[in-house]
mmCIF file of the N, C-alpha and C atoms, coordinates in Angstrom:
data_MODEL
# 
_entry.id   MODEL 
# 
loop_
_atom_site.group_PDB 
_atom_site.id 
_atom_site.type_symbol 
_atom_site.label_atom_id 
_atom_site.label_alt_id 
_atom_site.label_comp_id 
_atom_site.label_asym_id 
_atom_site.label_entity_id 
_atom_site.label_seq_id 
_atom_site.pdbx_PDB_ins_code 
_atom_site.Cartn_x 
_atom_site.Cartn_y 
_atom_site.Cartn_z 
_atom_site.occupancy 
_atom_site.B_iso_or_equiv 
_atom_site.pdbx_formal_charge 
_atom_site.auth_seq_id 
_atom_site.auth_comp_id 
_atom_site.auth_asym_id 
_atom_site.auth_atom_id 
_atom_site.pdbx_PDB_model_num 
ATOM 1   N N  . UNK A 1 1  ? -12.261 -0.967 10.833 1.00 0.00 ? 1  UNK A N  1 
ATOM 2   C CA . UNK A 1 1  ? -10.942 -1.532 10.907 1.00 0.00 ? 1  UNK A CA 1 
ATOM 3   C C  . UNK A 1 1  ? -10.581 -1.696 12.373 1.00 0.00 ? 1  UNK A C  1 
ATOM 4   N N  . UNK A 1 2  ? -10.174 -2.330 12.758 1.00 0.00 ? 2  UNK A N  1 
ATOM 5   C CA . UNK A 1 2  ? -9.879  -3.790 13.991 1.00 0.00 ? 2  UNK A CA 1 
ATOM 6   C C  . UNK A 1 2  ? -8.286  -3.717 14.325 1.00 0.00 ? 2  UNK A C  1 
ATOM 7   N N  . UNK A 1 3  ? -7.727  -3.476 15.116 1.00 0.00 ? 3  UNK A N  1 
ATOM 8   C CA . UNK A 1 3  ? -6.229  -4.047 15.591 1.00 0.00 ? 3  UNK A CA 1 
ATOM 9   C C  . UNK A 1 3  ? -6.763  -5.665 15.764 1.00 0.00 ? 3  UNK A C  1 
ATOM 10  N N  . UNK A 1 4  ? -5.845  -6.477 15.904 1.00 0.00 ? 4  UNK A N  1 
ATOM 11  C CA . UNK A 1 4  ? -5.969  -7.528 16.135 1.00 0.00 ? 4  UNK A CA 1 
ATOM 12  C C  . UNK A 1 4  ? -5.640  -7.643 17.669 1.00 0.00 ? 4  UNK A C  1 
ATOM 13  N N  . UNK A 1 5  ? -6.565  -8.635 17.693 1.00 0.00 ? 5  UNK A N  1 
ATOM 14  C CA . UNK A 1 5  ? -7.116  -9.052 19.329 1.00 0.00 ? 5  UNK A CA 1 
ATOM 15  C C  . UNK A 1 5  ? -7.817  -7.912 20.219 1.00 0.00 ? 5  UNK A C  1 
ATOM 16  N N  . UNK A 1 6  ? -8.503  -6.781 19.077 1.00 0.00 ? 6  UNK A N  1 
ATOM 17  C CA . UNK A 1 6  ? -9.123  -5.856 20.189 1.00 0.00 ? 6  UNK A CA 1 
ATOM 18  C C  . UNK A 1 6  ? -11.192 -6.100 19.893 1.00 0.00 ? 6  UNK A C  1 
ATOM 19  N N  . UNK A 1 7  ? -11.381 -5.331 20.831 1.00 0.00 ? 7  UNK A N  1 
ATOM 20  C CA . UNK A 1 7  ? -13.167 -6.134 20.498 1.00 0.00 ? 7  UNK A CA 1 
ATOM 21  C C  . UNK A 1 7  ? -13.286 -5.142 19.466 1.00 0.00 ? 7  UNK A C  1 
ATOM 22  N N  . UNK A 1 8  ? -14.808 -5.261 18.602 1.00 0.00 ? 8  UNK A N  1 
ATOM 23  C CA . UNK A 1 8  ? -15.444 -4.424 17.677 1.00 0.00 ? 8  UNK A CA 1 
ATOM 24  C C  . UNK A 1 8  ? -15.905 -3.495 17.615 1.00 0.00 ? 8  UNK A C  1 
ATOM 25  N N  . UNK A 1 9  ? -16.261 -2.173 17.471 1.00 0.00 ? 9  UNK A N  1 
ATOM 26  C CA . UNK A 1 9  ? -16.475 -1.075 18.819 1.00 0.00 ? 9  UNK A CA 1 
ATOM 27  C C  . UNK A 1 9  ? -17.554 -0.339 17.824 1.00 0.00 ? 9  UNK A C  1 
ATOM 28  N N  . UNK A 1 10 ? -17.978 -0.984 16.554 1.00 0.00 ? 10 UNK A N  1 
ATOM 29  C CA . UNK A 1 10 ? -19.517 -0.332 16.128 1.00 0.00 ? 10 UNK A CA 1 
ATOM 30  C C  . UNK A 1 10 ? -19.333 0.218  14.875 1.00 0.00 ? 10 UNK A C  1 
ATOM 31  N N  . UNK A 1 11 ? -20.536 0.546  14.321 1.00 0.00 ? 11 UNK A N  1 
ATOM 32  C CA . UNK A 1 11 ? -19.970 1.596  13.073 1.00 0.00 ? 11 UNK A CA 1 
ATOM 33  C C  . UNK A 1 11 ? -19.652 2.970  13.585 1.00 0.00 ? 11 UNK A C  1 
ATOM 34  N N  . UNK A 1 12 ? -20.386 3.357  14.938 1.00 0.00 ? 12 UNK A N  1 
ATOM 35  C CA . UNK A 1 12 ? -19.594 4.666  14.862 1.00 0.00 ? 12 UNK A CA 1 
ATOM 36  C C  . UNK A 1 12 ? -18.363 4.973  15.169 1.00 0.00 ? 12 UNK A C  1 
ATOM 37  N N  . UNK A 1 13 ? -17.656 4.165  16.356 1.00 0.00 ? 13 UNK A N  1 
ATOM 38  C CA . UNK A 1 13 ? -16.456 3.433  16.649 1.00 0.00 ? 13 UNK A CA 1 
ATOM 39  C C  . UNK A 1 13 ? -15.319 3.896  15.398 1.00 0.00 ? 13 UNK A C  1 
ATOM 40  N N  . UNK A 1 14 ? -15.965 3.372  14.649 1.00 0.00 ? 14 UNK A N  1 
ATOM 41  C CA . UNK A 1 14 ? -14.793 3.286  12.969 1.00 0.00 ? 14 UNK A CA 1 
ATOM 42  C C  . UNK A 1 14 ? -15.195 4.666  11.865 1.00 0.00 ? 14 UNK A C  1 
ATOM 43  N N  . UNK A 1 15 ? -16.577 5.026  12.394 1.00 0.00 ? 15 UNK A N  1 
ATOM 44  C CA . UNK A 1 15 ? -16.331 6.157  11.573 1.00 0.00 ? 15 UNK A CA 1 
ATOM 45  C C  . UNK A 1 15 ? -15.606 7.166  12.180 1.00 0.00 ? 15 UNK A C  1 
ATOM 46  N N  . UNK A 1 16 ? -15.329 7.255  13.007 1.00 0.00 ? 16 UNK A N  1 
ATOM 47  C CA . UNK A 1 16 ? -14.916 8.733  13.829 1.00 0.00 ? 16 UNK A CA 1 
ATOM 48  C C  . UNK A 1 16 ? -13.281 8.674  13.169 1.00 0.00 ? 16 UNK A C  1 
ATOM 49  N N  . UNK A 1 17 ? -12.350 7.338  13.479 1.00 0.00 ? 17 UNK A N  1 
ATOM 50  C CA . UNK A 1 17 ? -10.845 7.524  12.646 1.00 0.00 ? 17 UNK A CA 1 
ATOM 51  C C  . UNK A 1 17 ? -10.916 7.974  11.139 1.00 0.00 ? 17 UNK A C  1 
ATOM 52  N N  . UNK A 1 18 ? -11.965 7.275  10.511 1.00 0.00 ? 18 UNK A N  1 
ATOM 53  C CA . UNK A 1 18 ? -12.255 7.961  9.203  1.00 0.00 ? 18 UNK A CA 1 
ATOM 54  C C  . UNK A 1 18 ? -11.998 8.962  8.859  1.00 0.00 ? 18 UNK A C  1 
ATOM 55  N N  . UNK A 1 19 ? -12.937 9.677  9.564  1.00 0.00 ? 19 UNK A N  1 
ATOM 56  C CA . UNK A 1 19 ? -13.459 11.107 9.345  1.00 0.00 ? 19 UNK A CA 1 
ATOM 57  C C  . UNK A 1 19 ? -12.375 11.610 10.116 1.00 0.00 ? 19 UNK A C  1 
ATOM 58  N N  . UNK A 1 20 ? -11.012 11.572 10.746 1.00 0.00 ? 20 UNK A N  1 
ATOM 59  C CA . UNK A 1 20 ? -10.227 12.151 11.423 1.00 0.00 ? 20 UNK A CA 1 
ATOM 60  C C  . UNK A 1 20 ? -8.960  12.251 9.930  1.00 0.00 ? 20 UNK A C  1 
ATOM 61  N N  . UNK A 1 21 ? -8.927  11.284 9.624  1.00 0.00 ? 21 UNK A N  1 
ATOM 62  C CA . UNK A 1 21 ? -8.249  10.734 8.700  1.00 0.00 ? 21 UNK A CA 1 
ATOM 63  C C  . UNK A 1 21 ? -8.133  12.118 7.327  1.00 0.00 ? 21 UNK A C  1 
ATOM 64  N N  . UNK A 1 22 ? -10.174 11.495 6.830  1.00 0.00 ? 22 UNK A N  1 
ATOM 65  C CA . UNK A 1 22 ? -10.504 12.348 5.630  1.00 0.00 ? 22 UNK A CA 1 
ATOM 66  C C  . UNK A 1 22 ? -10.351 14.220 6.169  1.00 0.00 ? 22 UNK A C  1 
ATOM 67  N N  . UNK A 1 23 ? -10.498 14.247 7.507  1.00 0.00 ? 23 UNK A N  1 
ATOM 68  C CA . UNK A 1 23 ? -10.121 16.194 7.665  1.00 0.00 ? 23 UNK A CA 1 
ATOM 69  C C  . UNK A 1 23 ? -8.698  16.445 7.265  1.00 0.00 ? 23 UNK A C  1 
ATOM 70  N N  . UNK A 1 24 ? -7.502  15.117 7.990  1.00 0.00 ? 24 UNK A N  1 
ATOM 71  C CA . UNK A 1 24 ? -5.839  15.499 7.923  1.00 0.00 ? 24 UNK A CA 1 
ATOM 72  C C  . UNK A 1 24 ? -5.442  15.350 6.359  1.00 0.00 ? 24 UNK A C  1 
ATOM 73  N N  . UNK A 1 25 ? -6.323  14.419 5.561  1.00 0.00 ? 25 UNK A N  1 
ATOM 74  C CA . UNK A 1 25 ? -6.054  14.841 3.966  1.00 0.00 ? 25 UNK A CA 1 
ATOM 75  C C  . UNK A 1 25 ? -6.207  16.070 3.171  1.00 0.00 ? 25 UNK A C  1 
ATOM 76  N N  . UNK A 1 26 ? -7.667  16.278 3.679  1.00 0.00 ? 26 UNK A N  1 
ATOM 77  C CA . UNK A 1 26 ? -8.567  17.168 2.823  1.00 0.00 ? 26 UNK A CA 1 
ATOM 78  C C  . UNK A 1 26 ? -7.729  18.853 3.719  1.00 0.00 ? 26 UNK A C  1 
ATOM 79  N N  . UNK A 1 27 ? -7.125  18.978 4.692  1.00 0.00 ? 27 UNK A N  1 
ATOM 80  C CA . UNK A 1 27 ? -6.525  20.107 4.989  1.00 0.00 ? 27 UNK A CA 1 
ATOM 81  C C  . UNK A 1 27 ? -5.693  20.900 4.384  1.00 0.00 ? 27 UNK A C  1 
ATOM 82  N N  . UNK A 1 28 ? -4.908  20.331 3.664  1.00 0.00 ? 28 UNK A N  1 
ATOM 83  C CA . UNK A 1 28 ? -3.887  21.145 2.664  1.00 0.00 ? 28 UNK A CA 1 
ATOM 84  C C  . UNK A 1 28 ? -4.808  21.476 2.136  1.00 0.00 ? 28 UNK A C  1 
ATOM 85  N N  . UNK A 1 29 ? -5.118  20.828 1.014  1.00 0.00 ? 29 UNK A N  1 
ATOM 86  C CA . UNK A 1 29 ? -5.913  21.743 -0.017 1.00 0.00 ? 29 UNK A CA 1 
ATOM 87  C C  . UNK A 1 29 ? -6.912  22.374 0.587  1.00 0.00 ? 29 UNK A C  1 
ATOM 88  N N  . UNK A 1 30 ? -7.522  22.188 1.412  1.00 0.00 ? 30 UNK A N  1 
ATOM 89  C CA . UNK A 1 30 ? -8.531  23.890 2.140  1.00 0.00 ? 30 UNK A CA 1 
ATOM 90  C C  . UNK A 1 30 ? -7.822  24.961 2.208  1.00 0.00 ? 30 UNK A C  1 
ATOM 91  N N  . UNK A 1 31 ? -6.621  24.784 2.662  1.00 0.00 ? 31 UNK A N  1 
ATOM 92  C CA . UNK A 1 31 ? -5.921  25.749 3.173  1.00 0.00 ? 31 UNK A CA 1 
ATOM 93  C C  . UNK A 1 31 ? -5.451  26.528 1.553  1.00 0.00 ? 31 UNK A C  1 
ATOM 94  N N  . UNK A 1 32 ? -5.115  25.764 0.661  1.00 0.00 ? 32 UNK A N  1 
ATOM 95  C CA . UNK A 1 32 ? -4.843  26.166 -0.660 1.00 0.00 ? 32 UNK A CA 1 
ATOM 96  C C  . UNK A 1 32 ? -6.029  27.287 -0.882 1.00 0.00 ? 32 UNK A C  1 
ATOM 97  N N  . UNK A 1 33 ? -6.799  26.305 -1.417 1.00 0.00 ? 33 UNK A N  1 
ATOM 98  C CA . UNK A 1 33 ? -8.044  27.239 -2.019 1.00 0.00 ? 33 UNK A CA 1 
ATOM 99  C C  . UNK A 1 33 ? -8.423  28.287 -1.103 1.00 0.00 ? 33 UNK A C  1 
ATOM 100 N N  . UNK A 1 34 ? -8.589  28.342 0.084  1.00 0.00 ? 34 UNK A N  1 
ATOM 101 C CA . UNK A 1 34 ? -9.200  29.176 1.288  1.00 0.00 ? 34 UNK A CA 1 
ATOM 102 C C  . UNK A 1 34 ? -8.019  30.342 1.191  1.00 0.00 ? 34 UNK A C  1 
ATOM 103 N N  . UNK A 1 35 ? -6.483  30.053 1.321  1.00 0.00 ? 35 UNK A N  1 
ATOM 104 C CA . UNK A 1 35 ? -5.616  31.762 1.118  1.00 0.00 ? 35 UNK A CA 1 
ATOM 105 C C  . UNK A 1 35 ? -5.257  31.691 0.088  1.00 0.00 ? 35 UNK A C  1 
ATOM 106 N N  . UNK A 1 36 ? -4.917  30.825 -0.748 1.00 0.00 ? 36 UNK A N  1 
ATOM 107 C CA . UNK A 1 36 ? -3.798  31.228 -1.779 1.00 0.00 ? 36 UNK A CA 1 
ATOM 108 C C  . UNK A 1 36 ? -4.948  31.374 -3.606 1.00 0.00 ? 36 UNK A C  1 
ATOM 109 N N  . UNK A 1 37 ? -6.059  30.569 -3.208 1.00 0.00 ? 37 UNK A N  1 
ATOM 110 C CA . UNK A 1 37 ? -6.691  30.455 -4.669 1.00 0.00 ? 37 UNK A CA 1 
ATOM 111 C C  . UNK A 1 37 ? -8.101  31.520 -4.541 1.00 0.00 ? 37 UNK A C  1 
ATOM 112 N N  . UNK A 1 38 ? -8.081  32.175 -3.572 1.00 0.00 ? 38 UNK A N  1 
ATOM 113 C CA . UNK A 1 38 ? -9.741  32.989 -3.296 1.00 0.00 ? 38 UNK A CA 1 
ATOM 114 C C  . UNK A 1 38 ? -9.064  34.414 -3.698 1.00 0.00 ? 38 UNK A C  1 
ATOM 115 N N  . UNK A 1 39 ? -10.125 34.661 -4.095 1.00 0.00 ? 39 UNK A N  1 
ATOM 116 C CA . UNK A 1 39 ? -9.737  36.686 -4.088 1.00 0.00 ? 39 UNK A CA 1 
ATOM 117 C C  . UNK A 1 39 ? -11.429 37.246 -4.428 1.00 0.00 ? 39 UNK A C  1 
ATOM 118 N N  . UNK A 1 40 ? -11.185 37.496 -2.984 1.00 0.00 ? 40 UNK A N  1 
ATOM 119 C CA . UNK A 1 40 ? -12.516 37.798 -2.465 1.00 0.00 ? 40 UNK A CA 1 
ATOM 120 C C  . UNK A 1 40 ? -13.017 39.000 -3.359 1.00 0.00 ? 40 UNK A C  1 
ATOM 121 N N  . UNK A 1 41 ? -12.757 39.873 -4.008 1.00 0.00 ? 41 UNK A N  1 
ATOM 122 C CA . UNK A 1 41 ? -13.048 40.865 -4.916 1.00 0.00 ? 41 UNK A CA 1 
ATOM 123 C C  . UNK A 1 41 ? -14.024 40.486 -6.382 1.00 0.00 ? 41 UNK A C  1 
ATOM 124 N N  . UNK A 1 42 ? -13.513 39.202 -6.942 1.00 0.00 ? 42 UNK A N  1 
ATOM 125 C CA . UNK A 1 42 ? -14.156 38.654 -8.244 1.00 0.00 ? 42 UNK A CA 1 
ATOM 126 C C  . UNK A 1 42 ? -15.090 38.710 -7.723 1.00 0.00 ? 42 UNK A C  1 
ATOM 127 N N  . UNK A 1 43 ? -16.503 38.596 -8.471 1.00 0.00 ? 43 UNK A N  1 
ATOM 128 C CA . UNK A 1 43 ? -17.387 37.996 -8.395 1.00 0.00 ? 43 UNK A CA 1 
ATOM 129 C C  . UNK A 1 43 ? -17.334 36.400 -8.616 1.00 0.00 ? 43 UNK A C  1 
ATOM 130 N N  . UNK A 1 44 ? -18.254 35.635 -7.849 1.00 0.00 ? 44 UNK A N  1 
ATOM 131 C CA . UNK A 1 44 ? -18.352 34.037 -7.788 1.00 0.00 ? 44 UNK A CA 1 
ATOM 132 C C  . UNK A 1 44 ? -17.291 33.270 -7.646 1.00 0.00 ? 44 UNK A C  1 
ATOM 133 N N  . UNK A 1 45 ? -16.525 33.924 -6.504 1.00 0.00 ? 45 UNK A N  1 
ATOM 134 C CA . UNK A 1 45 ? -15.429 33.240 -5.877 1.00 0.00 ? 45 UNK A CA 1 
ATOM 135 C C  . UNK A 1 45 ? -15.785 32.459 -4.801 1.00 0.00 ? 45 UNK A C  1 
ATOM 136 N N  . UNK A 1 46 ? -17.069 32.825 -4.155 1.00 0.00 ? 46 UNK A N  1 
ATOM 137 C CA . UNK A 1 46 ? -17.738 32.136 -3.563 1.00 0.00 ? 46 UNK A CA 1 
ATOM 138 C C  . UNK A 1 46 ? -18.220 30.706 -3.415 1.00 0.00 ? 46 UNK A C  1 
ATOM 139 N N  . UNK A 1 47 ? -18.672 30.926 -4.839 1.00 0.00 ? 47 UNK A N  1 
ATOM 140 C CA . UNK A 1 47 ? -18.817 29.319 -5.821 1.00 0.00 ? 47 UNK A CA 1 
ATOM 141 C C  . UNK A 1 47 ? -17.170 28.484 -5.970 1.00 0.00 ? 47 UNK A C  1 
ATOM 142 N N  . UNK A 1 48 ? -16.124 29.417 -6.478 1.00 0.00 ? 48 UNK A N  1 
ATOM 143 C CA . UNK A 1 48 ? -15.011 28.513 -6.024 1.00 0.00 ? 48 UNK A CA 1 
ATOM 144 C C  . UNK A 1 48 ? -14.267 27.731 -5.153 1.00 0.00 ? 48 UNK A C  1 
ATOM 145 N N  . UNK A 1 49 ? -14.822 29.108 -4.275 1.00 0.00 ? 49 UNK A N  1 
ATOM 146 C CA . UNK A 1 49 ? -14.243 28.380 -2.521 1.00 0.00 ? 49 UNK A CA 1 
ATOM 147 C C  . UNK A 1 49 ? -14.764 26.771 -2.262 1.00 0.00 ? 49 UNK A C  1 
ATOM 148 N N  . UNK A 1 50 ? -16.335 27.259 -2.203 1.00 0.00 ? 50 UNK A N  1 
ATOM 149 C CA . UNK A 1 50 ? -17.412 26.152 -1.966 1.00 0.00 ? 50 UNK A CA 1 
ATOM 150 C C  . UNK A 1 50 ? -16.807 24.605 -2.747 1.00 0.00 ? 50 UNK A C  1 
ATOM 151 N N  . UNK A 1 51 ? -16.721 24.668 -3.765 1.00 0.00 ? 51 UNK A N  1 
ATOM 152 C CA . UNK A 1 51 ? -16.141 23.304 -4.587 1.00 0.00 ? 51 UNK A CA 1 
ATOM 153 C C  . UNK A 1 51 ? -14.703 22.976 -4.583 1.00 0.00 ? 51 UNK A C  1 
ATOM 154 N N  . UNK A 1 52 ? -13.586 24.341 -4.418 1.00 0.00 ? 52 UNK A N  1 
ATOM 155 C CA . UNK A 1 52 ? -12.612 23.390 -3.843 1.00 0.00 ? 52 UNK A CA 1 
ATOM 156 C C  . UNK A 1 52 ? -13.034 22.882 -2.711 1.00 0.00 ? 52 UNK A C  1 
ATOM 157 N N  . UNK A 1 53 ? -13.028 23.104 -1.806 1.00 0.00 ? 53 UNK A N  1 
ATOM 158 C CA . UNK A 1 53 ? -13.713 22.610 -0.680 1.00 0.00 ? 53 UNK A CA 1 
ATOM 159 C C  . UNK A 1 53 ? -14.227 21.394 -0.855 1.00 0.00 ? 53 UNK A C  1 
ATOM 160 N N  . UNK A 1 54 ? -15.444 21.437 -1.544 1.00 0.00 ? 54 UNK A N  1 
ATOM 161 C CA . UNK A 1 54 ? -15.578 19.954 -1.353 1.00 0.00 ? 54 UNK A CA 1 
ATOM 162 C C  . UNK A 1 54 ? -14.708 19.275 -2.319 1.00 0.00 ? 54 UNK A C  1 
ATOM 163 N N  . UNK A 1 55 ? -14.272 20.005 -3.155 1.00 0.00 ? 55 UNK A N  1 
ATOM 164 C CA . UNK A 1 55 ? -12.821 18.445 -3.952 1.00 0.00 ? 55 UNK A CA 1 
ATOM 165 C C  . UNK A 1 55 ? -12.288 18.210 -2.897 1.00 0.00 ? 55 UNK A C  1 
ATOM 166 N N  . UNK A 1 56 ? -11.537 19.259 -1.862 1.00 0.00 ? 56 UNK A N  1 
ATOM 167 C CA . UNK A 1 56 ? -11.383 18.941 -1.034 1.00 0.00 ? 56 UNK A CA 1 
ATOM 168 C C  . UNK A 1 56 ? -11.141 17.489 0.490  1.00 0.00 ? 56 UNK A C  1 
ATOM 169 N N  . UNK A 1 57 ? -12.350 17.491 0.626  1.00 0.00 ? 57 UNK A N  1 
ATOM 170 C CA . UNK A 1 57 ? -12.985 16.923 1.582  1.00 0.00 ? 57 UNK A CA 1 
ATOM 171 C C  . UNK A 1 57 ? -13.174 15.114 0.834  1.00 0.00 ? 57 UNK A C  1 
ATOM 172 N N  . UNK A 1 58 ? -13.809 15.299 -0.399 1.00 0.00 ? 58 UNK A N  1 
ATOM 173 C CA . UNK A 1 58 ? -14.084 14.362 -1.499 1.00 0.00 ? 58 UNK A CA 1 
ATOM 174 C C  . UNK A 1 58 ? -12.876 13.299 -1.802 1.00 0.00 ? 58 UNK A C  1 
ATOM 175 N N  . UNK A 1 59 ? -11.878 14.354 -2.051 1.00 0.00 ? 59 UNK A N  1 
ATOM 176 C CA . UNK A 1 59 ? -10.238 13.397 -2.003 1.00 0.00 ? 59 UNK A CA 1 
ATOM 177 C C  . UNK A 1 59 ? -9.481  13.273 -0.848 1.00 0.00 ? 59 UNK A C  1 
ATOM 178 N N  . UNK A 1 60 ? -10.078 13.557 0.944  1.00 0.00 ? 60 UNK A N  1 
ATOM 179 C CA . UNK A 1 60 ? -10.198 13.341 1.528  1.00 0.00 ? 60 UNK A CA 1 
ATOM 180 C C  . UNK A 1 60 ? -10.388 12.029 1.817  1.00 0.00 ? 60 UNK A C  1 
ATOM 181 N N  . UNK A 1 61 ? -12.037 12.033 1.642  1.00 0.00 ? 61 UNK A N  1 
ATOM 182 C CA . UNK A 1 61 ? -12.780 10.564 2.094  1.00 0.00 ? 61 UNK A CA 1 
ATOM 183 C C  . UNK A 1 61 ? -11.974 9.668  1.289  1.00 0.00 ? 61 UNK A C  1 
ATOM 184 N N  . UNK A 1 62 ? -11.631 10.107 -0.348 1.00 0.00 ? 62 UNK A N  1 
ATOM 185 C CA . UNK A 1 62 ? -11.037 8.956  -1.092 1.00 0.00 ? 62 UNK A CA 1 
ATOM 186 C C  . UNK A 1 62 ? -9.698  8.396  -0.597 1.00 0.00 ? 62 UNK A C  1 
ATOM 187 N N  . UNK A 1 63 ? -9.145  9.100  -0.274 1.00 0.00 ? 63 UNK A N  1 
ATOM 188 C CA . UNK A 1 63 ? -7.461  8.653  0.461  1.00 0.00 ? 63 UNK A CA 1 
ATOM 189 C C  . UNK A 1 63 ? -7.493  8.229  1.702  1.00 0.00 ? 63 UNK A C  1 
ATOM 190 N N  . UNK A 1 64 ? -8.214  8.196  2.702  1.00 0.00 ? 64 UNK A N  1 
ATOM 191 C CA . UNK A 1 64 ? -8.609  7.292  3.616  1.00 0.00 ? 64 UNK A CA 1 
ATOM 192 C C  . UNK A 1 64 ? -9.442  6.020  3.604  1.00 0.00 ? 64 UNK A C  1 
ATOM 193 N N  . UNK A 1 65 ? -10.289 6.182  2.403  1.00 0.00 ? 65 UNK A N  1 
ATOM 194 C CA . UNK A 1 65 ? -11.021 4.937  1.940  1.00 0.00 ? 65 UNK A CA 1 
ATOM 195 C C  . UNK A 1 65 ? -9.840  3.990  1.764  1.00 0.00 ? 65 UNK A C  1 
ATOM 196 N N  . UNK A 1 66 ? -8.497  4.600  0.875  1.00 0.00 ? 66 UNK A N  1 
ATOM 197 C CA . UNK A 1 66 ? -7.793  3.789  -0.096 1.00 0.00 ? 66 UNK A CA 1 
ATOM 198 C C  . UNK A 1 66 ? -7.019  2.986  0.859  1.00 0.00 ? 66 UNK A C  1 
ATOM 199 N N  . UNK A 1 67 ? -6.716  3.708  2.586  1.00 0.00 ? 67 UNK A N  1 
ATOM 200 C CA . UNK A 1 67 ? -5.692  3.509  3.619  1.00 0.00 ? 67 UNK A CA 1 
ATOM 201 C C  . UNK A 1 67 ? -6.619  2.373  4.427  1.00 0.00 ? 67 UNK A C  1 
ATOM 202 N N  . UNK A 1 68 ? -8.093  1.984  4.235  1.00 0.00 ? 68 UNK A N  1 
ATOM 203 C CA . UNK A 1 68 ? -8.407  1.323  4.796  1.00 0.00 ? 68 UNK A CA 1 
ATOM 204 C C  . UNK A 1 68 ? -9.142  1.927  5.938  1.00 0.00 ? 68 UNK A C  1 
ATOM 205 N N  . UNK A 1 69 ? -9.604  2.831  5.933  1.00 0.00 ? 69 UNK A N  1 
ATOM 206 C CA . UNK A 1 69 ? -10.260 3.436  6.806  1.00 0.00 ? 69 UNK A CA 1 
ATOM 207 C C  . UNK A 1 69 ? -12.057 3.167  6.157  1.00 0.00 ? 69 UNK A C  1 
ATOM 208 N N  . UNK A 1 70 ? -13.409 3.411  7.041  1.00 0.00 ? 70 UNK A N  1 
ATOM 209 C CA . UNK A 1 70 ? -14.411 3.065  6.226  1.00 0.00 ? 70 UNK A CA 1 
ATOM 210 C C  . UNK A 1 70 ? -14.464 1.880  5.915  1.00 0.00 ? 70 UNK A C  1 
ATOM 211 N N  . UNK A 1 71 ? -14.021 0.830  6.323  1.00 0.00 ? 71 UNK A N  1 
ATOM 212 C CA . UNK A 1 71 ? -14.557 -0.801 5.679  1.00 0.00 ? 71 UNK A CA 1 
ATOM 213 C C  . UNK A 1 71 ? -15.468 -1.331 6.842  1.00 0.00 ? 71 UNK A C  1 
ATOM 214 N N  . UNK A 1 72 ? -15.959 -1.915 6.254  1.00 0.00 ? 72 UNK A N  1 
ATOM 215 C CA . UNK A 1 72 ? -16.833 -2.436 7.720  1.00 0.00 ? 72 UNK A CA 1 
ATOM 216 C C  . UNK A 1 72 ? -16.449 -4.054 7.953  1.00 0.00 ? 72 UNK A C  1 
# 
């Protein structure tokens, strides 16, 4: 994604706002699952952390995809 009248600056250029984008989405909910949904005592909370996490990150990339971020 391009302002108008600026030059083209690459794919990595455009991935980096992306991926700035998909961390400021995907942060709440880390922060959810990471203090408020872990209790480090269960067993295979580990496994929970890990997949919120990536739902996380996942509805991340998707809500910056949706803003136009990622197009080439």
């Amino acid at each position: 994604m391009t302002a108008k009248g600026s030059k083209r600056i690459g794919f990595l250029g455009s991935i980096i706002p992306g991926t700035a984008v998909t961390l400021l989405w995907a942060a709440p909910l880390m922060l959810l699952f990471a203090f408020m949904l872990y209790d480090p005592g269960q067993p295979g909370e580990i496994t929970r952390l890990v997949g919120g996490i990536s739902v996380s990150l996942i509805f991340g990339a998707w809500m910056a995809r949706d803003a136009g971020y990622f197009d080439r």
